[in-house]
C-alpha positions in Angstrom: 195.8 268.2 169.6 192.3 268.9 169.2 189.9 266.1 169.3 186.1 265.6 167.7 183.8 263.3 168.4 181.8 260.5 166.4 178.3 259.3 167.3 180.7 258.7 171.0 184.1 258.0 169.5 186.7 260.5 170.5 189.5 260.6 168.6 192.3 263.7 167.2 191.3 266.0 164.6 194.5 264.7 162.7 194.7 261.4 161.5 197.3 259.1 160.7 197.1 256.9 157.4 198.6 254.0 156.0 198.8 253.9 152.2 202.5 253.7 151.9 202.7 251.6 154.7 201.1 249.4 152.1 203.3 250.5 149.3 200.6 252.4 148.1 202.6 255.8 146.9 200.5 257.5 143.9 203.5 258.1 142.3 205.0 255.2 140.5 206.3 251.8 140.2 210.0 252.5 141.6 207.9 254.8 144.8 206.1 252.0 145.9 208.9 250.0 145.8 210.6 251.8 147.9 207.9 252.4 150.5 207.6 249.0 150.4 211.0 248.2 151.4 211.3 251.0 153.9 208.6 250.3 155.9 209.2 247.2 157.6 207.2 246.3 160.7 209.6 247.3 163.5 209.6 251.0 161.0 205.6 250.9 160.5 205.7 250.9 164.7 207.7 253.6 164.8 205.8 255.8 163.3 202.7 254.7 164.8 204.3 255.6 168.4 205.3 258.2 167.0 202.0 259.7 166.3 200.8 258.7 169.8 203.5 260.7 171.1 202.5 264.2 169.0 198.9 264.2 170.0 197.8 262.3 167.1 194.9 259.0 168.3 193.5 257.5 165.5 194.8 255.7 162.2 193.0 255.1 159.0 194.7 251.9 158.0 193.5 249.1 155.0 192.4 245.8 156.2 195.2 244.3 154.1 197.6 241.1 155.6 200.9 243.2 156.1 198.6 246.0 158.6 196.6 243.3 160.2 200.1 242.1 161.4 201.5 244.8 162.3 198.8 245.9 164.6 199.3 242.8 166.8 202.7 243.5 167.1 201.7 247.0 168.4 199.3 246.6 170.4 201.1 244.0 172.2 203.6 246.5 172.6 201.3 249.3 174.3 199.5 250.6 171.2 196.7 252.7 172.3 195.6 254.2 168.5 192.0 254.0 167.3 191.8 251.8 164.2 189.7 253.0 161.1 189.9 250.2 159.0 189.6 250.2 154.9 188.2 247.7 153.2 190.4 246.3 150.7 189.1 244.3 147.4 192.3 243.0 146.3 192.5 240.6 149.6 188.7 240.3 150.2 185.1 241.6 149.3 183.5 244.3 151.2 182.0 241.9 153.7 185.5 240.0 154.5 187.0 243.0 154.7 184.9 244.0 158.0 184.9 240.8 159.6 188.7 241.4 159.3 188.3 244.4 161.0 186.5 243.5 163.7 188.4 240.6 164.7 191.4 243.2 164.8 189.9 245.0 167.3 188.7 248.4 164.8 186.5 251.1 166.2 185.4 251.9 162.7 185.3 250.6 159.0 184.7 252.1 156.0 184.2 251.0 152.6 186.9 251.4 150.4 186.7 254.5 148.2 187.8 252.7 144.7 184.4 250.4 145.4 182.7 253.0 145.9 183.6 255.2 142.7 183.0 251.9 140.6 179.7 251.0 142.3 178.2 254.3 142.0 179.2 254.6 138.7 177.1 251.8 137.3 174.3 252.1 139.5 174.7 249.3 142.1 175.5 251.8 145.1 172.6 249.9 147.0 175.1 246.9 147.3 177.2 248.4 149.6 173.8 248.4 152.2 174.5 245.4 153.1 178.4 245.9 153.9 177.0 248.8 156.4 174.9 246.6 157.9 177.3 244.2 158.9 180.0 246.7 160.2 177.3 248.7 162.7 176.2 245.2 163.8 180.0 244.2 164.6 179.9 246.8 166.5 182.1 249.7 165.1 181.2 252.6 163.4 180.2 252.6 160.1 181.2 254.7 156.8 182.5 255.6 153.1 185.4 256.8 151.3 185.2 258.3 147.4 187.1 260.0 145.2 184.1 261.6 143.1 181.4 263.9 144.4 178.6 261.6 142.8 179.6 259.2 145.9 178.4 261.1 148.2 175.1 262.9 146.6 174.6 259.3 146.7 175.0 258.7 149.9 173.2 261.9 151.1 170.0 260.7 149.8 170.5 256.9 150.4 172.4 255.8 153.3 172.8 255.9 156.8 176.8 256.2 158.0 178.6 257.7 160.8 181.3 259.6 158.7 182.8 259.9 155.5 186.0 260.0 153.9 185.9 262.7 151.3 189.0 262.8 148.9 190.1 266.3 147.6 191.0 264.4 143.9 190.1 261.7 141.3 193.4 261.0 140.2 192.0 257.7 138.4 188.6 256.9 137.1 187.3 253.3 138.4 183.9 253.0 136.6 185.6 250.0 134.8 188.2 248.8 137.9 187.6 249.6 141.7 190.9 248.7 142.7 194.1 250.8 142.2 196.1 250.2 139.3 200.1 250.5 140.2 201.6 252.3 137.9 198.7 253.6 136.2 199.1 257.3 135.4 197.0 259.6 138.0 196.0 263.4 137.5 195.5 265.9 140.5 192.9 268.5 138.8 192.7 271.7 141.4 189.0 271.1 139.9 188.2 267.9 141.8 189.4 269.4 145.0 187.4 272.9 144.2 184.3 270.7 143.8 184.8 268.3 147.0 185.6 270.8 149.5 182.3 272.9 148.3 180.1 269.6 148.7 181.6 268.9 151.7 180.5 272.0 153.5 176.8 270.8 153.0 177.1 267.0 154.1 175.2 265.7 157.1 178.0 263.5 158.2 181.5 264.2 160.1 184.1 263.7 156.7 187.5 263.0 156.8 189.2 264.8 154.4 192.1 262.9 152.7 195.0 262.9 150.2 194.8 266.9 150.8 198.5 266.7 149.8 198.1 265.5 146.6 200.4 262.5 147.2 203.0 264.2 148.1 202.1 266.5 145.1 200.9 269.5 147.1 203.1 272.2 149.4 202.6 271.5 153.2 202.2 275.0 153.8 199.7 275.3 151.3 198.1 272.1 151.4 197.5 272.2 155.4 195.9 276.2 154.8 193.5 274.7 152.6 192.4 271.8 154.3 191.8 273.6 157.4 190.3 276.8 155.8 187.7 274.1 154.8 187.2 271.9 157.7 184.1 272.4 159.4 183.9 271.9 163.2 182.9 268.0 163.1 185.8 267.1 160.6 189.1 265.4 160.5 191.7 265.3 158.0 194.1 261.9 157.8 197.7 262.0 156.0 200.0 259.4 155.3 203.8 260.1 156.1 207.1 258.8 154.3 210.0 258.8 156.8 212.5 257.2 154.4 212.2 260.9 152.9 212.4 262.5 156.3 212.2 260.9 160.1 210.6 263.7 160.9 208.2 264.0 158.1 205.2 263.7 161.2 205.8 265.4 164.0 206.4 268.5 161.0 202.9 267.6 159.6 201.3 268.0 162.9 202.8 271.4 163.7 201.0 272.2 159.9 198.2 271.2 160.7 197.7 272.8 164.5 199.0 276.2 163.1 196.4 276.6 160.5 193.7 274.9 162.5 194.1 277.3 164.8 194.4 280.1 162.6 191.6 278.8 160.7 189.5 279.4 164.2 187.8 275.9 163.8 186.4 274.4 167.1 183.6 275.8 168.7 182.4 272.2 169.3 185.5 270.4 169.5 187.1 269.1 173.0 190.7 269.8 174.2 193.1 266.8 173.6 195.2 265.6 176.0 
């Protein structure tokens, strides 16, 4: 597994995430449910080895009660991955949300990308300043997730952030609601990702590009040819994995993802994993 760097944090080119971990499946009531029930801790664990095992070092996960938990119970088991942690309104502001983190030992934190959509939108992006602040002086690296492009024209001109978290879709608008809706119907517009991916080749900052599988929308094949066709040497791409669906869901991901990295020839700066 490949492996970039951020401002002196080395961690794998492929990341692991943890939306339906949380239940969080983009694709209905009864699919979070389900996620929900599948992944119990000792499960969440599994997969978290896992991805240790295949190369993979580093997981974007939200700074919500049921992760926080579960990333006692691994580390006190041996759990070596680096934790990027997501702010989360519904359990916490912005500023709670990264005192959270820190306390859980995370390398970095970014704001959540819902917060950022809805702050952007009605012109009170400054107010996330201060959530930057705080992370960078708790001592982890600092960035942003969005779902619009406007985010991070924003953010170009504005702020000062280790990384961003670039999202190929806007499946749901959140000028009027930052937080995800369950339930609430989502659109993947081929669009969205068009215009992303060509902003992202012109931002200062190493991005993580996520939800490059449309939820579970997208062809693997496909989705993984893309996404590494548009990664630029500094970048990382983060997916989250279902095993309930397939136990080996992950370890097929990361085979994806090498082959069309390679193929891709994206590197030149990038040091060999272990």
């Amino acid at each position: 597994m490949e492996h970039v760097t951020i401002d002196g944090l080395r961690v794998s080119r492929l990341l692991l995430g943890s939306n339906p971990f949380s239940g969080f499946s983009h694709q209905g009531i009864a699919r979070d449910e389900q996620m929900v029930r599948h992944y119990s801790v000792a499960r969440v664990k599994d997969a978290l080895f896992e991805a240790e095992r295949l190369g993979v070092s580093g997981l974007v996960a939200r700074t919500d009660f049921h992760v926080m938990r579960t990333l006692v119970e691994y580390r006190d088991e041996g759990g070596k991955l680096s934790w990027f942690a997501q702010t989360c309104p519904e359990v916490g502001d912005s500023l709670a949300c990264a005192r959270r983190a820190a306390r859980g030992g995370a390398v970095a934190c970014h704001v959540h990308g819902g917060v950022m959509d809805h702050l952007v939108a009605n012109g009170r992006a400054d107010e996330v300043k201060g959530a930057v602040a705080l992370v960078r002086s708790l001592g982890m690296k600092a960035g942003i997730a969005g779902h619009t492009t406007a985010v991070f024209e924003w953010a170009e001109r504005h702020l000062d952030v280790d990384y961003y978290m670039c999202c190929y879709y806007n499946p749901t608008p959140r000028t009027d609601d930052p937080e995800h809706v369950h339930g609430a119907f989502e659109e993947y517009r081929e669009e969205d990702r068009r215009a992303m991916t060509g902003l992202i080749q012109g931002l200062s900052r190493p991005v993580i590009h996520y939800k490059i599988l449309a939820a579970g929308r997208n062809d693997p094949e496909q989705a993984f040819a893309y996404c590494a066709s548009r990664m630029r040497p500094q970048d990382l791409a983060c997916i989250g994995v279902f095993t309930g669906d397939d136990p080996r869901m992950l370890e097929t991901d990361v085979r994806l993802f090498e082959k069309h990295t390679a193929a891709a020839c994206v590197g030149a700066p990038v040091t060999a994993g272990r």
